[in-house]
C-alpha positions as CSV (number, residue, x, y, z in Angstrom):
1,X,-37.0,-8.3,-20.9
2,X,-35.0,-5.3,-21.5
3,X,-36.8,-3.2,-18.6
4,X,-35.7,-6.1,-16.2
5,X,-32.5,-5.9,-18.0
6,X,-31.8,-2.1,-17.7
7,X,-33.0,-2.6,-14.0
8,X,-30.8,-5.1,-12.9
9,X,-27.3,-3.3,-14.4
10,X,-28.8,-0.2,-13.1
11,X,-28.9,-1.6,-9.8
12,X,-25.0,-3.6,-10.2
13,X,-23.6,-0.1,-10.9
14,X,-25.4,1.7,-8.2
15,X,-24.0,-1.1,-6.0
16,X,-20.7,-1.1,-7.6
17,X,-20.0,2.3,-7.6
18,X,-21.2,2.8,-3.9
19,X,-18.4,-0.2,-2.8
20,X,-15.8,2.7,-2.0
21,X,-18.3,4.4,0.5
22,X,-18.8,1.7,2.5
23,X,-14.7,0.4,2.6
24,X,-13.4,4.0,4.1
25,X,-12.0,3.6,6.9
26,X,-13.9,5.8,9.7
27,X,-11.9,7.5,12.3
28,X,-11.4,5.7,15.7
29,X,-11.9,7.9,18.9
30,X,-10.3,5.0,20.6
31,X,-6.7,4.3,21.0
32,X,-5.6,1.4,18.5
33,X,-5.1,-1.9,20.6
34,X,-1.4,-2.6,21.4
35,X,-1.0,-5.9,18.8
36,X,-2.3,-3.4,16.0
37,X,0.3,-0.6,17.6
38,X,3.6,-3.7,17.6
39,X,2.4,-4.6,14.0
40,X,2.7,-0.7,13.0
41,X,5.9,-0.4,14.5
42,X,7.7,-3.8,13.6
43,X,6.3,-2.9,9.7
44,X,8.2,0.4,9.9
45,X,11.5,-0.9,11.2
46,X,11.1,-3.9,8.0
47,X,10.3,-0.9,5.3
48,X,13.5,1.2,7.5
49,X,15.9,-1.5,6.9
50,X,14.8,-2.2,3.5
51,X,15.2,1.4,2.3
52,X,18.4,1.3,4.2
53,X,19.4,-2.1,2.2
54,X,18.4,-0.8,-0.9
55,X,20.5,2.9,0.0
56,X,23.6,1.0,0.4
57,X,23.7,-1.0,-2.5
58,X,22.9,2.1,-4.6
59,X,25.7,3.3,-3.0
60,X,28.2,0.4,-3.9
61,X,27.0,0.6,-7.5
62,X,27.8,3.9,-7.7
63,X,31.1,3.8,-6.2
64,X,32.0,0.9,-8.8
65,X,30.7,2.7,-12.0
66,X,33.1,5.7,-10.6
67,X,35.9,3.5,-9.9
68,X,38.2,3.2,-13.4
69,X,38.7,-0.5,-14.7
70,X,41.5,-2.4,-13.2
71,X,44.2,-2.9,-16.5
């Protein structure tokens, strides 16, 4: 039982620790077809306008903390 036993985890792991071989990405000699190209572009205008968002209201909270308190 524990020969069946060591062989079975000894096969999980082998398994387990080739997972990462076979989920890399290969390279693509052809061009990427255009939905895949619009998806690309439309995420990198949302993550633009959010880094944009998040600069401005960085900005506003740093113009308030240098503003002194209204007395």
């Amino acid at each position: 039982m524990k020969k069946l036993f060591a062989l079975l985890f000894a096969a999980v792991l082998a398994v387990s620790l080739s997972m990462p071989a076979f989920a890399q990405e290969t390279g693509q000699t052809e061009a990427a077809p255009k939905a895949e190209k619009k998806s690309t572009k439309k995420m990198h205008k949302v993550k633009k306008a959010k880094a944009e968002k998040k600069a401005k209201k960085e900005k506003k909270e740093k113009k308030s903390e240098e503003a002194p308190p209204a007395q």
